[in-house]
N, C-alpha and C positions, 0 to 999 in steps of 0.2 A: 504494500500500500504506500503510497504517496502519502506527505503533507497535505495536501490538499484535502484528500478522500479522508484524512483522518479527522483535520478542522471540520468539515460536512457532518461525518458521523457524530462527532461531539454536540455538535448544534442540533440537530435534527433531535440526540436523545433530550439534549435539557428542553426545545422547545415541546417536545411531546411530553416531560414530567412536569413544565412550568401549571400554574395552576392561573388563568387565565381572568381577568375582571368577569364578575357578573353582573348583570343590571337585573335590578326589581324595582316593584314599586313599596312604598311604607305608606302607614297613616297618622300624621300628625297627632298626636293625643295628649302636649301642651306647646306652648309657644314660650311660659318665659320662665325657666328653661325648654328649648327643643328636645322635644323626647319626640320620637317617631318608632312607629309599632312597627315591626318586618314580617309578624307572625305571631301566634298567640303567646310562645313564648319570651320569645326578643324584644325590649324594646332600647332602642339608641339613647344613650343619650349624649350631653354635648363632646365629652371628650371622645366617642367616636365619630362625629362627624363633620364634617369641609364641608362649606355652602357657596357655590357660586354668587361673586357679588352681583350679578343680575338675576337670583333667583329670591332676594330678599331686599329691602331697601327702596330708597331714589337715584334714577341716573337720566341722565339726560338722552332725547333721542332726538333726533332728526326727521320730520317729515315735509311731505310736500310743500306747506304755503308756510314756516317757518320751522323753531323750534318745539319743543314741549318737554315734561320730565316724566317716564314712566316710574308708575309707585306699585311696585310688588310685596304685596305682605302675606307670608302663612297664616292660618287660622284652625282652629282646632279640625277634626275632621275632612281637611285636606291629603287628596293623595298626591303624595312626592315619588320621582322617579332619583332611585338612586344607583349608584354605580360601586361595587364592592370592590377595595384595593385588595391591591395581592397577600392573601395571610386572611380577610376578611375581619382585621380589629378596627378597621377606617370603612367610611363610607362617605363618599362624596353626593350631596345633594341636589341636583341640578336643577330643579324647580317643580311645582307644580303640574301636575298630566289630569287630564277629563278622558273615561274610557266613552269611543266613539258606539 
C-alpha cells in the first residue's frame, strides 16, 4: 500500500465512526431561564444551549421602501429547531419552526 491509500483508509474509518450532528425539534417550557423539552425525559437547560442571535432579540433588516428592526422572542410552548453538537452535551438553537 501506498501513502496515499493509507491516509484514505484512515479517513474513511474515522469519518464512518464520527458521530455526526442531529437536528430535532424541542418545546420551550420556560423563557427566563430557557429550558426546552427534547422529550419526556430531557429537558435543556441554559448551560446546554447556543442561541443564534437572530433566533432571539432585535436586529435590524432591510426591506424594500426603507429600513425596519425585526423583534424575535421565544414564549413558553414554542417549538424550536435544534441542532445537536458532536458528544450531544451542547445544543444549538436556531429559532423557532411551525409544522406545515
Amino acid at each position: 500500500m501506498n501513502i496515499i491509500s493509507i491516509i484514505k483508509e484512515i479517513v474513511y474509518k474515522t469519518v464512518d465512526n464520527m458521530q455526526l450532528p442531529d437536528f430535532i425539534t424541542g418545546e420551550v417550557v420556560s423563557i427566563n431561564p430557557l429550558n426546552i423539552k427534547i422529550n419526556e425525559k430531557i429537558v435543556l437547560q441554559p448551560v446546554h444551549l447556543y442561541v443564534l442571535k437572530s433566533a432571539i432579540g432585535k436586529y435590524p433588516v432591510n426591506i424594500t421602501n426603507g429600513n425596519g428592526v425585526a423583534i424575535h422572542k421565544l414564549k413558553e410552548g414554542d417549538i424550536v429547531a435544534l441542532g445537536k453538537c458532536n458528544g450531544g452535551e451542547k445544543y444549538i438553537v436556531f429559532g423557532e419552526v411551525k409544522k406545515l
